[in-house]
N, C-alpha and C positions, 0 to 999 in steps of 0.2 A: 307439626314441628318444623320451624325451618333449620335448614339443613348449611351449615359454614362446613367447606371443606379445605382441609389445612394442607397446602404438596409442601414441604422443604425437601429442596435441593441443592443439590452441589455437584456441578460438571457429569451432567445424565444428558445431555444432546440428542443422546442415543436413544433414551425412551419417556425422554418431556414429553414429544406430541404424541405418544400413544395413550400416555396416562394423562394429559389435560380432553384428551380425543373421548379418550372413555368414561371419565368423569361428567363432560356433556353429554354425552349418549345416553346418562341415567334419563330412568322416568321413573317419578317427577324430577325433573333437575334440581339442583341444591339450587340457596338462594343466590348465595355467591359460592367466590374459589378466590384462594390465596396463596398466591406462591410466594415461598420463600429464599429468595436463591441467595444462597452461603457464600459467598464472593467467589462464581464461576469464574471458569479463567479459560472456558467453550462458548456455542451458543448457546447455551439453556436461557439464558435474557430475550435473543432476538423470537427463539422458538415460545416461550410464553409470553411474551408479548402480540403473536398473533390469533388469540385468545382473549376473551371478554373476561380477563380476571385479573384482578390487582396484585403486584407485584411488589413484595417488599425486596428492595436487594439491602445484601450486608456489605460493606465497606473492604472488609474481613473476613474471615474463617471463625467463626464460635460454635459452630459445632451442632448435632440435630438437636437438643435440647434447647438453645437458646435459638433455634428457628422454626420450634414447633410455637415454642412459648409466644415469639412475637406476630407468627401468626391467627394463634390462640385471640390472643391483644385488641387485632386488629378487626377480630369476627364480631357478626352481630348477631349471629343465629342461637336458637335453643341449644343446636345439639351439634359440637363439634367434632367432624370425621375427620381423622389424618392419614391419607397416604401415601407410600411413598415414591418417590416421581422413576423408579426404575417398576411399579405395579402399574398394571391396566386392569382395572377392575371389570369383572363381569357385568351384563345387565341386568338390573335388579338390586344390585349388592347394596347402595342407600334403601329403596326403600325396605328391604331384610333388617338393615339395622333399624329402621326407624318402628317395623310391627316388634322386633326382640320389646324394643325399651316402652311400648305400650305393653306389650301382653307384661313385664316384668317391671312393675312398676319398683323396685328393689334394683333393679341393675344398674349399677352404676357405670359398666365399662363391658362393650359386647365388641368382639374383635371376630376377626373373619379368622377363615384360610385360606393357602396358595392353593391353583392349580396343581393337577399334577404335570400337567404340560409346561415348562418354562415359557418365558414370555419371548426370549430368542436363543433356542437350543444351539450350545457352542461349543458340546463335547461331552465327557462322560462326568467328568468332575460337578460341572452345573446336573448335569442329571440323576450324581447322587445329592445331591443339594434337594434338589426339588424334590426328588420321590422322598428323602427322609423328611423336610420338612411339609410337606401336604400329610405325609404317615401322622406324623406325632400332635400336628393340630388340627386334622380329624379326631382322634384317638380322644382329643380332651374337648371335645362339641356336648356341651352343656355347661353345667356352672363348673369352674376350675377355679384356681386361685392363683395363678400367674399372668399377669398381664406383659401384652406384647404391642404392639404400636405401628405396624408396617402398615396393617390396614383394621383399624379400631376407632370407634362412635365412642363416645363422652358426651354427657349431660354438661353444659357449661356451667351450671350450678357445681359438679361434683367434683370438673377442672378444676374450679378456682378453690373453692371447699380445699381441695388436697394440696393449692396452692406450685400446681405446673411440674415441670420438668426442674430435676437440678441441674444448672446449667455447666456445674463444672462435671459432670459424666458428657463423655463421650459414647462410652459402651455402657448397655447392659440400664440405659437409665430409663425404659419402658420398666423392666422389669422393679428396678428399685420405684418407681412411679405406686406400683400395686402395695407395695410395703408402706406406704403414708394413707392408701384409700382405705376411709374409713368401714370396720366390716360391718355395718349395717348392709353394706351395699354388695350386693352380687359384681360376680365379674362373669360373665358368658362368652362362651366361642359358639358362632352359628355357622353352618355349612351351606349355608343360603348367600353367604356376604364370599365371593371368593374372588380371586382376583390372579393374575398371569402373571410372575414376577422374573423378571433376568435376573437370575441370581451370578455369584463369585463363578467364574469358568476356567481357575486356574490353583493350582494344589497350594501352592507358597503361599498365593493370597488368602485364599480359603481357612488355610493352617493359623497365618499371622492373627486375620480378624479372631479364630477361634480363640488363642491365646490372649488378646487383648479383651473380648469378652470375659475368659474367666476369671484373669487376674483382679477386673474392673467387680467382676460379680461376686468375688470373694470378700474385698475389702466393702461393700456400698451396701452388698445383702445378707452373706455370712455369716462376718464377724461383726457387723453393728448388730445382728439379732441375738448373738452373745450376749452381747454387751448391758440387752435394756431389752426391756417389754418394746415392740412395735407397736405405736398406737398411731391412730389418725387423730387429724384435728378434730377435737371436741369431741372424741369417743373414745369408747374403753378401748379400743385396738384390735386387731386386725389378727387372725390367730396365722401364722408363721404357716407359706404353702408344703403341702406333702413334699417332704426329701423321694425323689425317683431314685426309689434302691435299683432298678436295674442300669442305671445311668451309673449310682455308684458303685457296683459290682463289676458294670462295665469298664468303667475306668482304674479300678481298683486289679480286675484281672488281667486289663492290657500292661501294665505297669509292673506287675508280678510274672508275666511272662517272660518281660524285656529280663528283668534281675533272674529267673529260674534260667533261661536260656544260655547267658552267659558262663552258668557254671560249665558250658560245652568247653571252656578254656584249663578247666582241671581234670574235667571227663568227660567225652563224646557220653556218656551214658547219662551223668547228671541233666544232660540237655533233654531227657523225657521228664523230668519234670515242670517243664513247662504245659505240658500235655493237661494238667490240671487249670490251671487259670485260663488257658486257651477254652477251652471247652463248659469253664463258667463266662467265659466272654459271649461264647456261642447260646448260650442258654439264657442269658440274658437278655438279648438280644435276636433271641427267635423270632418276634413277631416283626419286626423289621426286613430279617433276614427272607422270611417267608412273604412278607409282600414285595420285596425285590425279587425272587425269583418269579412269582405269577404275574407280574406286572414288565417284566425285562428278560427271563429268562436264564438259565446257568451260569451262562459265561457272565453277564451281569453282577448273580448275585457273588462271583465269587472278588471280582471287583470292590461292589458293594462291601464287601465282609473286610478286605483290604484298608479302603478308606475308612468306616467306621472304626476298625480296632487305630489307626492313625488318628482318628478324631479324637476316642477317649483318650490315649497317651498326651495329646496335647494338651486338653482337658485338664488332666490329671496335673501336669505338670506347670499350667496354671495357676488353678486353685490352690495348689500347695506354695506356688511363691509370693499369688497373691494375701494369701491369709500368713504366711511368715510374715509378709512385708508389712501387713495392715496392723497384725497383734504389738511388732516394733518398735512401728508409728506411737502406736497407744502408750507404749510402756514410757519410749523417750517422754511425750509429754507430760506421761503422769508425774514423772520425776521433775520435769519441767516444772508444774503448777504447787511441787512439795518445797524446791528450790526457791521458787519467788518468793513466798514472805518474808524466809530468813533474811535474802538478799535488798530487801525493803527496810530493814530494823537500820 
């Protein structure tokens, strides 16, 4: 299989050449490498450019969807790898994807995991980043039903098949990607494909991406699976991924704490009602809590517990404005498309 590998970027100067460094370092090397740089406004141009790999720049900002798609575009290979220009992928990790999609001739879409090490440790915030997300995509290494895109192989038959990225998501549009892939096809996570990423190193921005992710994943994966059977092109459809009831317990108990707590304004004593949602939060989220302490330590996990119960309230608060806003959208238009005939006569 030859191998196109897709970087889109946008102002990573800081970890272009570790991730164009380590993408040659593969063996066997890909056929080529395409970077797609989003209208940097750093070096990331001058840094990929001393690199044997073609270089699409954008004029503009259109976002990772319309810079995966054009790199997509421009590939010639069987099987296109995309990832992203802040990962430095391990040795090995192409050809891991390339035995996943022989031994699984079904798979349509095999995505790695992060290290657990960050790719440049910048403080504790990155370090709950990184230890939760190596936790949660280990935990799902075999066939899963959510697809993620930071470091994940595609069959360019299956790319086009599903017809790419939507390019007006900016967030969450990996995951609405797996909602069009037809379910004949597996999706796989392998722990063989893994890769070093610099994650978010700061609370505000951490929080904001979180919130922009839910809202975007409410309205594009939610409430369009409300709405209509999900199908892919030219199959019966794709069966809707497992809802993670401890994700929504989680989020559902952080939320319920914030409202039980506040009764502490009518009675210091109604504030032990909180003690119940706190403690389905903790239970929810044991097996997290328990690999943050054997992996960091006490004082860690109780950090850890900190930040997650702040992840799920964002979360929470999220998805609920994203799917108000999305159900709204629908209502106004439907009224919209009852209005226009009359208005036609």
């Amino acid at each position: 299989m030859r191998i196109s590998v897709v970087v889109p970027n946008f102002n990573k100067e800081r970890t272009l050449h570790e991730c164009l460094s380590a993408v040659y370092a593969q063996s066997p090397p890909p056929a080529e490498v395409i970077v797609v740089d989003d209208a940097s406004t750093d070096r990331s141009r001058r840094i990929a450019a001393a690199f044997p790999c073609a270089v699409v720049a954008f004029p503009v900002n259109r976002g990772v969807s319309a810079a995966r798609n054009a790199g997509a575009a421009r590939a010639t290979g069987d099987v296109l790898f995309f990832v992203d220009s802040d990962i430095a992928l391990a040795p090995g990790a192409l050809a891991a994807a390339v035995r996943t999609l022989e031994a699984h001739p079904d798979c349509g879409v095999v995505q790695g995991i992060y290290d657990l090490r960050p790719l440049h440790d910048d403080g504790p915030v990155e370090a709950y980043k990184t230890l939760f997300e190596h936790f949660w995509r280990r935990r799902a290494t075999g066939v899963t039903a959510t697809t993620m895109f930071a470091l994940t192989a595609v069959p360019r038959a299956v790319f086009e098949l599903v017809g790419g990225f939507d390019e007006r998501l900016r967030d969450a549009e990996d995951v609405e990607f797996g909602t069009r892939l037809p379910s004949r096809y597996e999706i796989r996570v392998s722990d063989e494909i893994v890769g070093r990423h610099d994650d978010v190193d700061r609370l505000w921005p951490y929080l904001s991406e979180l919130f922009r992710r839910a809202v975007t994943y409410a309205d594009a994966v939610v409430v369009a699976r409300w709405e209509r059977p999900v199908t892919g092109a030219d199959d019966a459809g794709r069966t809707p991924h497992r809802v993670d009831l401890a994700s929504v317990v989680g989020m559902a108990a952080s939320a319920l704490a914030v409202g039980t707590a506040s009764l502490a304004l009518v009675s210091p004593r109604l504030a032990l009602l909180a003690l119940g949602p706190l403690a389905a939060f903790v239970v929810a989220d044991r097996e997290l809590l328990a690999f943050a302490l054997r992996h960091r330590g006490p004082w860690f996990l109780l950090y850890a517990a900190g930040l997650r119960w702040l992840t799920h309230l964002t979360e929470f608060v999220g998805m609920g404005l994203g799917v108000c806003g999305a159900l709204l959208r629908r209502v106004r238009a439907g009224r919209a498309r009852r209005v226009a005939p009359v208005s036609q006569r």
